[in-house]
N, C-alpha and C positions, 0 to 999 in steps of 0.2 A: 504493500500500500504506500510507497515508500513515491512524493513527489503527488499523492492524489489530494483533492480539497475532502474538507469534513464528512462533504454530503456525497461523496465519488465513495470513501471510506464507508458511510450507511449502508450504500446499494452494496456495494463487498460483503457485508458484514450479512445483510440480511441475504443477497446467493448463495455465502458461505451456508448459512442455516440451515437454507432450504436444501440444496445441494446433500448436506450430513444427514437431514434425518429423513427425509422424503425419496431421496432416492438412491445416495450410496447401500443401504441395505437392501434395498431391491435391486440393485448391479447387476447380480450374477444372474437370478433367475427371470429376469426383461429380457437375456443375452439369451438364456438355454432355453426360454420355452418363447423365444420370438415375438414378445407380447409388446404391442406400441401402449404405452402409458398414459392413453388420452386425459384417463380423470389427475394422475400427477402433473399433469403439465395445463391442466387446466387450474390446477391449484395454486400454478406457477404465474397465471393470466393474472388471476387474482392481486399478486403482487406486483401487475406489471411489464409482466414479461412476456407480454402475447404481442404488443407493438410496441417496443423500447424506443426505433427510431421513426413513430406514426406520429404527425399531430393529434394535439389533445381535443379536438374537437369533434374527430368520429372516434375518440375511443384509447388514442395511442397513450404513451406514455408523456411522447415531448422532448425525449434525454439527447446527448450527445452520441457522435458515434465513439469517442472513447467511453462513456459513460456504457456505454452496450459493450463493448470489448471487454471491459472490467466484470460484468455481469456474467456474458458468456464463459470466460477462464473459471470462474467462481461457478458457477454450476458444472461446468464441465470436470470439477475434482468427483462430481456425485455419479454421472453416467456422459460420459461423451458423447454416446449414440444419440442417446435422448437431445443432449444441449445440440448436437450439429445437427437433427432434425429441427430443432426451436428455431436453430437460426436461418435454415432455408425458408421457415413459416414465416418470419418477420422481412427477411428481402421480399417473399410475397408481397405483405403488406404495406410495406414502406413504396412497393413501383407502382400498387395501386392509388395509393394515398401522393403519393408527387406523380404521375402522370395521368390520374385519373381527371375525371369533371367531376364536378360539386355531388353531382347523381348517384355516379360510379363511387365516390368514396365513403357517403353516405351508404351504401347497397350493401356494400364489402367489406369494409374494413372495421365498422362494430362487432360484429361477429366473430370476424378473423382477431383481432384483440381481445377477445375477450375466451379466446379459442374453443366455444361454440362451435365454431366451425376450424377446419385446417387448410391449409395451402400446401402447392405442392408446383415447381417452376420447373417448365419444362421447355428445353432447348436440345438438349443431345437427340440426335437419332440412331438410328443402328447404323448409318454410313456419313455419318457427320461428330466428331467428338471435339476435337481440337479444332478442326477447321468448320465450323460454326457455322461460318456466312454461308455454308455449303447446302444449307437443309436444304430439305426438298418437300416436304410438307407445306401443302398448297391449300391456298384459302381464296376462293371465285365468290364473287360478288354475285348477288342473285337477288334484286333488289333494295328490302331493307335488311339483309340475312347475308351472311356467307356459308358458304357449304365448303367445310374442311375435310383433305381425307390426307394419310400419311402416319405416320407410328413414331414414336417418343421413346429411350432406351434410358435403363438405369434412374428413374425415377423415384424419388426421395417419399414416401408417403405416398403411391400410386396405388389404386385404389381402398384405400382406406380415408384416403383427407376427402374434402367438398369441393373447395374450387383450385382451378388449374390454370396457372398465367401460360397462355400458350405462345411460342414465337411459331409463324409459317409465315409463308410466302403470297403476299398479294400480287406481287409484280415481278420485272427481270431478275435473272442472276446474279449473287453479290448482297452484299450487306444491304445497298438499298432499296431493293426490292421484299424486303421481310417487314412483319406487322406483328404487332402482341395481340392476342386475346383474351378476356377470362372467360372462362368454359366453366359450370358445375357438373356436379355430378349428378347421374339420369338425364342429361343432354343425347336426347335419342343419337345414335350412332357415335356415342363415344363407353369405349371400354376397355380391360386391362388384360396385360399376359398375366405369366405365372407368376409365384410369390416367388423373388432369387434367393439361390442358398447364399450364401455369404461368410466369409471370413470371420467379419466384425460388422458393427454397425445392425446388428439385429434386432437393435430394440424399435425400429423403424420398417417397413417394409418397403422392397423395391420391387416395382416391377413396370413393365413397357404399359405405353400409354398409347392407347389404337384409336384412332379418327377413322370414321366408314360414311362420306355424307352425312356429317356430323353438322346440323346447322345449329348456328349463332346470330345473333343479333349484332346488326353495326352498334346497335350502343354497347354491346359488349368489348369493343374495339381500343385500348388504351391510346392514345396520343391518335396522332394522324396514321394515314399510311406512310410505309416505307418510314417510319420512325424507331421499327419494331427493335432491329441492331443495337442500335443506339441505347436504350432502354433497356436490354439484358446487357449489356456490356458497363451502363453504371448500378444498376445492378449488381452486377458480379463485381466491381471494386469492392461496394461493401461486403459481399459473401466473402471476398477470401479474406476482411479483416478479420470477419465473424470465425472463421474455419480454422486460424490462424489460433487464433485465442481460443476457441476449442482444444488446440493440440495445447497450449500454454496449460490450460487445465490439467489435462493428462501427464504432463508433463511433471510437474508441479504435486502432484498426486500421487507421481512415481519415485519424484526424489523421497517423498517422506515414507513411503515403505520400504525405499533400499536404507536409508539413513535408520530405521526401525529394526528392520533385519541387521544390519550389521550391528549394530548395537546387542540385539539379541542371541544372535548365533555364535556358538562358540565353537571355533578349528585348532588344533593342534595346542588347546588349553588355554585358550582368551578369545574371548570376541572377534571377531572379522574387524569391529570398530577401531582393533589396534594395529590390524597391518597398515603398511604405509602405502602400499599399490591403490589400495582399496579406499583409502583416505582421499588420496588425489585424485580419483575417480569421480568421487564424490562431489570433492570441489568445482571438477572441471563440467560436473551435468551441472552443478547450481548456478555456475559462473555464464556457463549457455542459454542455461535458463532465463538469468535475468537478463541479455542482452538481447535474445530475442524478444522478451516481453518490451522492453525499450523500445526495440523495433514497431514492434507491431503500434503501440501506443503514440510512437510518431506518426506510424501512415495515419492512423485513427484520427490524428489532430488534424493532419492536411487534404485528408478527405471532410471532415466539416466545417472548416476554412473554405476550401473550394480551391484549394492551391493549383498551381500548373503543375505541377510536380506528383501531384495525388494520385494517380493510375501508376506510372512507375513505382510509387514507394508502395502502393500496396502489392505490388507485384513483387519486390523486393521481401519484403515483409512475410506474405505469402510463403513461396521460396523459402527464405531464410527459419520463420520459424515453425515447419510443417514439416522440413528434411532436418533441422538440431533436435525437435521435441520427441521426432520416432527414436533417433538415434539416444537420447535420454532412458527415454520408456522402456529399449531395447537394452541399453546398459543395466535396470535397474533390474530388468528379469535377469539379467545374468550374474548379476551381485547375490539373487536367492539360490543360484544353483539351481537344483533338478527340482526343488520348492515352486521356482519361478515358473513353472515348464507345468504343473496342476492348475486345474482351474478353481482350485480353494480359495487359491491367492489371487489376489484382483488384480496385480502387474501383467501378465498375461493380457487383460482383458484387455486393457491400453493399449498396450503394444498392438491386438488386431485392428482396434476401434479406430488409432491416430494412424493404422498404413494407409488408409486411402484418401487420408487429408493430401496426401503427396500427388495425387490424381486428380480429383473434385476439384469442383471453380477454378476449374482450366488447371493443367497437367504442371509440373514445377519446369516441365522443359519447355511448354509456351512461358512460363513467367520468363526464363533464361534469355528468350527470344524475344519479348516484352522489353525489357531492362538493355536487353544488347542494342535494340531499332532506337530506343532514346537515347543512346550513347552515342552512337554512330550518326544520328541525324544532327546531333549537338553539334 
């Protein structure tokens, strides 16, 4: 908390809370029996956390985007899976609430705040991941309606959430020709694949999101046409602050049950806590730790400034603390030994939960390529 204002330290204090008792003891069994935790996270609404960055006038919170970063890391010590679904629900909210009309955010975003209802953003396809502007998912104008058809991959909440921010294509090839939609759920012609097995991340369900002459209403249309790009892509600035500070959580989670173990465990007739390999070990996850949390909590400032700078830094940020926080997680299961390798022990659980932060809101080898195109256009 080190650098935050009194009322930055509140919202800490009360995640922390919520985080311990609400959903760290339900960790393991969200994970083994694939259960999405709608009534905990509706618990979670209650305090706020269903639109951290909505205005307060349909419902949100109001806060800053580092004030959501601080929240996120803080829940994410209690279940990752859980907090990196919360925060794909709040980008929901946040692109309908900034690029919605007065109608739209009124419609949408009480609900979704108050998480009544869930979101779920959907841009990947089965032949589009990285390269984005590539969908193919077509949306034809058909007077007051468009009739979408095309399919949606890896989908964060697919079918279990309500509404669905859709990006497809109104027009030519290329990012200009894409549009956002909000779709709900029982919108004749839209339906889901299977539920995906998964690594980690199962306290959420994934699976493909199918359009079949799926019609929508033009006022279900966010911004203009051919806006649509534009609008997931600041979007996704804030997801990967959010995703970012998910792994901080995890992270952060890890160092205290390796630093608990070593303390506890004893080798060759004293604690792990005395060798000195093990020591430095230690140092050097807390020392990563806090520098990536710096990180992240810069982009967080220059993304609600509105900096020129804010798309690289969080691409940076991203990057930097998504690849140090696995590598943390992954030290700490192996500071437990064959301990760390059961699923008794919650390190494990991190370590699945925080690998695919290195993939989501854009892969860490488009951030590489993000960061390199600012460098080289400078």
């Amino acid at each position: 908390s080190a650098g935050l204002t009194e009322e930055q330290k509140e919202f800490q204090k009360v995640a922390l809370d919520f985080a311990t008792k609400e959903m760290a003891p339900h960790m393991a069994e969200w994970d083994e029996k694939e259960i999405f935790p709608m009534e905990t996270m509706r618990k979670a609404a209650q305090l706020g956390f269903g639109g951290i960055y909505v205005k307060p006038d349909v419902g949100g919170s109001g806060l800053s985007r580092l004030d959501t970063s601080i929240i996120f890391e803080a829940l994410s010590t209690g279940c990752t899976s859980t907090t990196a679904y919360m925060s794909i629900h709040n980008m929901c909210a946040w692109m309908i609430d900034t690029f919605g009309d007065e109608e739209q955010r009124h419609r949408f975003c009480p609900s979704l705040c108050s998480m009544e209802k869930f979101a779920s953003y959907c841009l990947t396809e089965p032949g589009s991941g990285s390269d984005a502007a590539s969908l193919l998912t077509s949306a034809k104008r058909k007077g007051d309606t468009y009739v979408l058809n095309g399919s949606k991959a890896f989908i964060s909440g697919g079918g279990d959430t309500d509404v669905y921010v859709v990006m497809c294509r109104t027009g030519g090839p290329g990012p200009k020709g894409i549009s956002c939609m909000v779709l709900e759920k029982g919108t004749p012609g839209l339906s889901f694949g299977k539920k995906e097995k998964k690594v980690g991340w199962n306290s959420q369900p994934t699976r493909a999101v199918i359009l079949e002459d799926c019609i929508v209403p033009v006022g279900n249309r966010l911004g203009a046409e051919g806006q649509g790009f534009s609008i997931a892509m600041k979007g996704l600035n804030g997801g990967r602050i959010n995703i970012a500070s998910c792994s901080l959580g995890a992270a952060h989670a890890s160092v205290l049950l390796a630093q608990e173990h070593l303390t506890v465990r004893k080798q060759f007739g004293e604690p792990l806590a005395k060798n000195q390999y093990l020591q430095f070990r230690l140092a050097e996850m807390a020392t990563r730790l806090v520098a990536a949390r710096l990180m992240v909590r810069n982009a967080a400032r220059a993304l609600q400034e509105g900096r020129e700078d804010a798309a690289v830094l969080c691409s940076m940020a991203k990057l930097f603390a998504t690849d140090e926080c696995f590598a943390i997680c992954n030290q700490a299961l192996q500071m437990h030994g064959g301990y760390g390798y059961l699923k008794d022990y919650a390190v494990q659980q991190f370590v699945r939960d925080i690998r695919v932060h290195q993939i989501l809101e854009g892969t860490n080898e488009v951030m590489r390529m993000i960061v390199a195109r600012n460098l080289l256009q400078g």
